[in-house]
N, C-alpha and C positions, 0 to 999 in steps of 0.2 A: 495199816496198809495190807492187802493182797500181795497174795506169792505163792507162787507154785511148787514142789516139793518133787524134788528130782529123785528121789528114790521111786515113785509109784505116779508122779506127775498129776499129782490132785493138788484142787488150790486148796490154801488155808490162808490164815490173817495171821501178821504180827504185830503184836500189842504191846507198846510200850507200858512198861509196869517199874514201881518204886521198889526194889528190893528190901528197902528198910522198913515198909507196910507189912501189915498182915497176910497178903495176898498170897505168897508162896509158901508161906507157913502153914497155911490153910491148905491148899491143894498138894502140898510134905502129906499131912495130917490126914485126908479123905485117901489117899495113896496108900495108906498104912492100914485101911479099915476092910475087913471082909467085902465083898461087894454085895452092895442095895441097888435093887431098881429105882429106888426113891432117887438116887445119886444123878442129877439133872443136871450136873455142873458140865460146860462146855472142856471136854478134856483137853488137858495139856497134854500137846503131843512132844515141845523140844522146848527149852529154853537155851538165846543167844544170848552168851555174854557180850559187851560190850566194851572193846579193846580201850578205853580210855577212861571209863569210869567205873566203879563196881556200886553204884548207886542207881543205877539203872539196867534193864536186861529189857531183853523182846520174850514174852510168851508165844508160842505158836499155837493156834489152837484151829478147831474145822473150822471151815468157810462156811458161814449161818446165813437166814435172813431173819428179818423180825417175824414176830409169830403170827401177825395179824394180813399179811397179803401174801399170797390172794386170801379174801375174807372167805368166813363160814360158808357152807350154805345146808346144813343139816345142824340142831337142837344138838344132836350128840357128841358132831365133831366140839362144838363149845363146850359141851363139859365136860367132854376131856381134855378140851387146853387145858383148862382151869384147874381140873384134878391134877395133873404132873405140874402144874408150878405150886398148890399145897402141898403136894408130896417133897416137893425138893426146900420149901420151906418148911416144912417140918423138921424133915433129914439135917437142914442147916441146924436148927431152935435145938434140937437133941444133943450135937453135937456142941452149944453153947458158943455159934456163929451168927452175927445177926447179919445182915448183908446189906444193910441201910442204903440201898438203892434199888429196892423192888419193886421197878418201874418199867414202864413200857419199852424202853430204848435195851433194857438189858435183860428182855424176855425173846427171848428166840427160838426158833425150828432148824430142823431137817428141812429143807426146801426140793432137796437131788431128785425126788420122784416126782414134787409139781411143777418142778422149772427143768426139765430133763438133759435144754439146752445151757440151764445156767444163768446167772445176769451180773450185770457191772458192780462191781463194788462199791465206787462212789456215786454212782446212775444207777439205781434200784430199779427200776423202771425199760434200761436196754438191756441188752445183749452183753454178752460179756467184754466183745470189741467197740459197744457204745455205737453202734452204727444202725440197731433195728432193736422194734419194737420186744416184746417176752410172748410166747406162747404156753400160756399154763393149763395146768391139767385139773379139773374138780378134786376138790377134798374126797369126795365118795371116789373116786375112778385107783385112788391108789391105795396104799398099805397106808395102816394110822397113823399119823403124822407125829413125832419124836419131837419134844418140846427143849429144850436147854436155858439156863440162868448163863451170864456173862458178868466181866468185868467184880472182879472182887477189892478194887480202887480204895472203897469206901468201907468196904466189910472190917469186922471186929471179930477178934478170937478172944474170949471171955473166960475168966476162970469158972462164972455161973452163970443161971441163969437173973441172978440177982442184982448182974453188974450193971450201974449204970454211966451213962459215957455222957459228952456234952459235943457238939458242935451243929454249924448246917449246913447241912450238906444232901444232896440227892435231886433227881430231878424233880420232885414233886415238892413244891414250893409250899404248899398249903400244908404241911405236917402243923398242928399244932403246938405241939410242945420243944420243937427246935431252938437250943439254945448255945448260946458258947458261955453261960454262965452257970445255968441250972442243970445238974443232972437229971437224965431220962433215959426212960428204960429203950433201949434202941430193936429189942423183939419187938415188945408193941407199934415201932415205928417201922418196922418192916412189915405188921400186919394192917396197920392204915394204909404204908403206900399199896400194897395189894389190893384193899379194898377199894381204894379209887381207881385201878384197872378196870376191876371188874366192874364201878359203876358207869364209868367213863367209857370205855369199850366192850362192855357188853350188854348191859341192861339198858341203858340210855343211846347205845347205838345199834344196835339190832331189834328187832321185829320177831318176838318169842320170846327173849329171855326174861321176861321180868319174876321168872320163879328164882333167881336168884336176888332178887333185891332185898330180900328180907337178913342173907348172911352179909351182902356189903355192907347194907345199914349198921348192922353188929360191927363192922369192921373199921369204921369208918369216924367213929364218937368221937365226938370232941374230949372229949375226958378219956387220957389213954387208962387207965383204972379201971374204966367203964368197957373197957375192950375186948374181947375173949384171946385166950392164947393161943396157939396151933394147934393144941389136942382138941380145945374143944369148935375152934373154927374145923376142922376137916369133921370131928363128929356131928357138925349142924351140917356139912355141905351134906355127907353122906347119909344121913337124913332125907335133907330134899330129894337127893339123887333117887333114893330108894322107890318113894314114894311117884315119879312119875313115870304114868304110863308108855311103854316100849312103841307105841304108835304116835306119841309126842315126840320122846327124842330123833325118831323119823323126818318127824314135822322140818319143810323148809326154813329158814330163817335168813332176813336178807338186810342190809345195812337200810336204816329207815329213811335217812337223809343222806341222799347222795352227794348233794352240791355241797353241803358242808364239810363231809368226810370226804372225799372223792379224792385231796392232795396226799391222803394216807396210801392209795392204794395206786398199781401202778398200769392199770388199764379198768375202764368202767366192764360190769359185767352185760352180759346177752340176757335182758330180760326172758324172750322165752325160749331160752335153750340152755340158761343154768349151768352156765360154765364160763371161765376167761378166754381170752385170747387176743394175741395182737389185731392191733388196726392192719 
């Protein structure tokens, strides 16, 4: 749920979270660590306990949206979505955290500079009083867009990187190796559900990207064995990244099928004026 925070009057969200998971062991743990820019975790700003059981608390953490509306509309802004969520999987895989649900619902942004006025919590698409449409701002028109990981529900704190866990869980239904009997390595399952992001939302729904399809494909094997791990998926992104010309990542990029994607997104865009805005 949405709530406003009476010391400075900014909203943030309360998150009901399992105290007896890994979740706040984890964010003890990144609390304790020098600071990394890699560190994409949505910060905990307060934990409520809760007066009648101690099996449960609220997390408070920023008021986010997902990462994908309003869409791209520049080559560059996409790879640097994509670049700070391997960075913050990486920073996870180092520190021997897999987050086994690195999926679209629990990739988010900084929204504050393209939504200026804000929007509904559970109406992505209104205002924050749910009465009118959003007025957004172009990805180019602000400062680079701050990416964040959410929800650590499902996440595993590991003595290695060797361990492996069993269960199914996450939103990406197709992992192949998900089992509640067979051990699997749960890093590699956090770098296929990545790589179906990015085939899913970015190579197969935009218009440019398909210089990344060659690292999804990597990402994505059916045989997690056959899978690269974080060191070497960010050294094949940065690869490609390298090698493409600074008047590509320029290049516009715009969602290819609108009618099919269009309930992702919370206003169609101004074909020739290349920005959002309410009806």
């Amino acid at each position: 749920m949405d709530a406003t925070r009476i010391s400075d009057n900014k909203r943030v969200v309360l998150r009901k979270a399992a105290t007896w998971k890994d979740e706040l062991p984890i964010y003890h743990h990144f609390a304790q660590l020098p600071a990394d820019n890699r560190n994409r975790l949505a910060p905990l700003l307060d934990i409520i306990l809760l007066p009648d059981t101690d099996e449960d608390a609220f997390l408070v953490i920023p008021f986010l949206r997902v990462y994908y509306d309003p869409p791209f509309s520049r080559t560059d802004q996409a790879v640097q979505c994509v670049s700070q969520f391997l960075e913050m999987l990486q920073y996870f895989h180092e520190h021997n955290i897999a987050h086994r649900d690195f999926c679209s619902l629990n990739l988010m942004m900084d929204a504050s500079e393209l939504l200026p006025g804000g929007h509904h919590f559970a109406e992505s698409y209104c205002s924050p009083d749910g009465h009118y449409g959003l007025a957004f701002r172009d990805r180019i028109e602000v400062s680079p867009v701050k990416y964040f990981v959410i929800d650590l529900g499902l996440a595993s704190q590991l003595p290695n990187r060797q361990s492996l866990v069993t269960g199914v869980f996450g939103q990406d239904k197709t992992v192949p190796e998900l089992s509640w009997d067979i051990p699997y390595d749960p890093f590699l399952v956090d770098i296929y559900q990545f790589g179906r992001v990015i085939v899913e939302e970015f190579v197969d729904m935009y218009d440019g990207l398909e210089f990344l399809r060659p690292l999804a494909e990597m990402m994505v094997r059916e045989d997690p064995q056959c899978r690269p791990d974080i060191t070497k998926v960010c050294e094949v992104f940065a690869g490609i990244v390298s090698k493409l010309p600074p008047t590509l990542l320029e290049q516009p990029v715009c969602v290819m099928d609108w009618e099919q994607h269009k309930y992702r997104y919370a206003r169609p865009p101004l074909p020739d004026r290349g920005f959002w805005q309410c009806c």
